[in-house]
C-alpha positions in Angstrom: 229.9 128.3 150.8 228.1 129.5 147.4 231.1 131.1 146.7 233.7 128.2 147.4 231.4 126.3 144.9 230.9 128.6 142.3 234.8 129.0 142.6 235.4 125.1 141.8 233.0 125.4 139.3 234.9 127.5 137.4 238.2 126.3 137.7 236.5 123.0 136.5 235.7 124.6 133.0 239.0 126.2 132.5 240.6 123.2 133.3 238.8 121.3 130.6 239.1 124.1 127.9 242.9 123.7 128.6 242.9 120.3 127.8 240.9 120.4 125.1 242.8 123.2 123.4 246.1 121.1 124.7 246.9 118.7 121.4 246.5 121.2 119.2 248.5 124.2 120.8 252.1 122.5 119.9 250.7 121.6 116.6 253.3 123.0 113.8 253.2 123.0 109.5 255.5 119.9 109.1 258.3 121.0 106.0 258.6 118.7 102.5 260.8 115.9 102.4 262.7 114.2 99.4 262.6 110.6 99.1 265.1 108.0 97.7 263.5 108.2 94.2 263.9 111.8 94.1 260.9 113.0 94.0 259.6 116.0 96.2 258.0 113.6 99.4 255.6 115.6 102.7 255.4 114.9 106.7 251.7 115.6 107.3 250.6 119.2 107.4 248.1 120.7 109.4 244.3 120.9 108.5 244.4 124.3 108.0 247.3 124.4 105.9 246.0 121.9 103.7 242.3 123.1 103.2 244.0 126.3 102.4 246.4 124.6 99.6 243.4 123.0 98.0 241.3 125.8 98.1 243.4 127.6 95.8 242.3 127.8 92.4 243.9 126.8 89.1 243.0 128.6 86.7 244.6 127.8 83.3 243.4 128.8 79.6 244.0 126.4 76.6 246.7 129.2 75.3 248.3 128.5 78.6 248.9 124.7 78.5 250.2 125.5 74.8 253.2 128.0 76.0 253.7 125.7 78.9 254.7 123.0 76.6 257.4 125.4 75.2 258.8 126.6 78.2 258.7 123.0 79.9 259.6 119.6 79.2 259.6 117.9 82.6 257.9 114.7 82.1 257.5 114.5 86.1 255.1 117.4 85.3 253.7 117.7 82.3 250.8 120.0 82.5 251.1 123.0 83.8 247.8 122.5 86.5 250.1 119.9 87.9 253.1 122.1 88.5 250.7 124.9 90.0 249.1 122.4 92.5 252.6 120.8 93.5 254.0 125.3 93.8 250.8 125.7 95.8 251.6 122.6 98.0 255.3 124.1 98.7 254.2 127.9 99.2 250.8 127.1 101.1 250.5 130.9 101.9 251.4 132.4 97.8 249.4 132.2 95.2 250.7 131.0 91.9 248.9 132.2 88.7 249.7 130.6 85.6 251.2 133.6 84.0 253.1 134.4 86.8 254.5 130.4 86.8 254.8 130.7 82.2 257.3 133.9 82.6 259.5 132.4 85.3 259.9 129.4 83.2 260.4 131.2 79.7 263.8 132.5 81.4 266.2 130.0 80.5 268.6 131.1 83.4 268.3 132.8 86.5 271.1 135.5 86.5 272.6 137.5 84.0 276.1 139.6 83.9 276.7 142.8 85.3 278.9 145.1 84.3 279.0 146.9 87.7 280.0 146.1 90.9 277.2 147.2 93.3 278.0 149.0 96.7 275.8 146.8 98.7 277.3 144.0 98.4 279.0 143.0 101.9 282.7 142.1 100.2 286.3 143.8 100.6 287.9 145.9 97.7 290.2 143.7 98.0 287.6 140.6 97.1 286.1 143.2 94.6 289.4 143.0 92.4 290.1 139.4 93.0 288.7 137.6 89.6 284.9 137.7 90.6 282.3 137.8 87.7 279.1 139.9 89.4 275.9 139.1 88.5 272.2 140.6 88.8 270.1 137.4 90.1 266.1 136.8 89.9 265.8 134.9 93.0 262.3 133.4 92.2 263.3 131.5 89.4 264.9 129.0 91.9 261.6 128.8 93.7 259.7 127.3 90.7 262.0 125.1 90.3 261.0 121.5 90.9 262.5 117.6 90.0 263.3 117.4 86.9 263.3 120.6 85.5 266.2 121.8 84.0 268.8 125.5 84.1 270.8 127.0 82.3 273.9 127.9 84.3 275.9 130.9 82.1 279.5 131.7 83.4 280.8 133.3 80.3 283.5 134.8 82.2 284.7 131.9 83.6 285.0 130.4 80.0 281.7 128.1 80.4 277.9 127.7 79.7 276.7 125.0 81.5 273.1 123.2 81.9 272.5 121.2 85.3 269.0 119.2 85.8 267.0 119.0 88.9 266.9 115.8 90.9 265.3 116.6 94.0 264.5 119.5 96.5 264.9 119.5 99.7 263.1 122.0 102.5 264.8 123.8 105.2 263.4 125.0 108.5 264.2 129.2 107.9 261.6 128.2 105.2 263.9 128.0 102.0 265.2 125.2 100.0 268.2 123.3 98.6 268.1 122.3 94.9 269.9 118.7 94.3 271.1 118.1 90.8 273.9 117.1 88.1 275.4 118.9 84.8 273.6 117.4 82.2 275.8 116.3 79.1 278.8 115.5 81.2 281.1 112.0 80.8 281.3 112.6 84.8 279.3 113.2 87.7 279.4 116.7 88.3 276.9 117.8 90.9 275.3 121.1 91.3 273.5 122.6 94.9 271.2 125.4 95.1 270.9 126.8 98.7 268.5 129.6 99.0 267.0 131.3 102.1 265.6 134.6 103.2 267.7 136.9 101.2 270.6 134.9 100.4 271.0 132.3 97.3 274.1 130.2 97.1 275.0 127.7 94.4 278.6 125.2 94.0 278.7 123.7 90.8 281.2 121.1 89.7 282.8 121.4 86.6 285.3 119.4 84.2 287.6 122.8 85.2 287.0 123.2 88.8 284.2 123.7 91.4 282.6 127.1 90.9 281.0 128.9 93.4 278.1 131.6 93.4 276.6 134.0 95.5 273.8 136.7 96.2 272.6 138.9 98.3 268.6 139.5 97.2 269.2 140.3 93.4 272.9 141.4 93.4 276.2 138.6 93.5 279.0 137.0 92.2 280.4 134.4 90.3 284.2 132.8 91.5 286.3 129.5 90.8 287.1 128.0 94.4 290.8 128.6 93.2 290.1 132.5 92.9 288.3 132.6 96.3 291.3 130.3 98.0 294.6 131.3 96.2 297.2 130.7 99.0 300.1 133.7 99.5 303.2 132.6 98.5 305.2 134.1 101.4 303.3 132.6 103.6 303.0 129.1 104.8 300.1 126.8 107.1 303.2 124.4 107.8 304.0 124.3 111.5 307.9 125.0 111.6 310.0 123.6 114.7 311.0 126.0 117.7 314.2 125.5 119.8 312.1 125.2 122.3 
């Protein structure tokens, strides 16, 4: 009988840990959102993730605010403690420092030409002849990118250097990001979309001449018109022709 009892007893207290640990277990960090107005919006986070955003430090000298307001004229940030704590808010488990932040933003674009076209790159000769500019990309100069900064967007080859502004940033659930935003200087509406996820960054970018299209794969990638990448064979034909059947 001791033993029956001692047996109920127990199950009794592992029943109750259970349900006490219960509400939390499914608990999961809730991504950012992006509201009407554009701005960068959150679902409520866990505790944990953030006590351990605020608990970073920002640690910024006088010289530091003073390059920041060379490299940056976003008025929806305009101190550069402001864009560290809104970086540390998106990457709750990186650590931003303030020089790391001031070199990112001193590069006015985030890709440059290449004269090569790497091996790795998973394409076809056949799409390695076709009219593609390659580039070299720096991948984290998307990912300090926030509304309304601005980019420059050089295509050279393809006859233009363009500038597009940030209007909002939305978060994915492999834990990247798409950028929302617009050429700036344009008579039109021409929109611009920044995809980028682990090891991948894609852009489209409307133009007065076309929509462009750009891709990477980590640091290497390419630049195309969506008339290069879809040029339809001439001897060939998507028309359904009548059988004698």
């Amino acid at each position: 009988m001791n033993k029956l009892l001692l047996a109920v007893i127990a199950a009794g207290v592992l029943l109750a840990v259970y349900f006490a640990v219960l509400p939390n277990a499914g608990q999961q960090m809730s991504g950012d959102g992006v509201g009407a107005s554009g701005k960068i919006s959150r679902a409520p986070k866990t505790a944990a993730v953030v006590s351990d955003a605020q608990e970073k430090p920002v640690t910024v000298q006088n010289n530091d605010n003073e390059r920041y307001q060379a490299v940056s004229d976003n008025p929806q940030f305009p101190n550069l403690e402001q864009r560290i704590a809104e970086l540390n808010q998106l990457y709750p488990y990186r650590e931003f420092s303030a020089a790391e932040v001031l070199d990112l933003l001193a590069q006015s674009h985030a890709w440059e030409s290449s004269a090569d076209i790497p091996d790795s790159l998973p394409i076809t000769d056949e799409q390695r002849n076709d009219g593609r500019a390659f580039i070299e990309l720096n991948p984290e100069r998307f990912q300090v990118l926030l509304p309304g900064d601005t980019l420059e967007l050089p295509l050279e080859k393809l006859g233009m250097h363009l500038q597009m502004q940030v209007d909002s940033r939305e978060p994915l659930a492999n834990g990247g990001f798409t950028l929302h935003g617009h050429l700036v200087g344009s008579d039109e509406i021409m929109r611009v979309t920044i995809t980028q996820g682990p090891g991948l960054s894609l852009a489209g970018i409307d133009t007065p001449q076309g929509h462009i299209v750009m891709q990477a794969n980590d640091t290497q990638g390419w630049i195309a018109s969506s008339e290069t990448l879809f040029k339809q064979d001439p001897h060939s034909t998507d028309i359904l022709l009548p059988t004698d059947e």
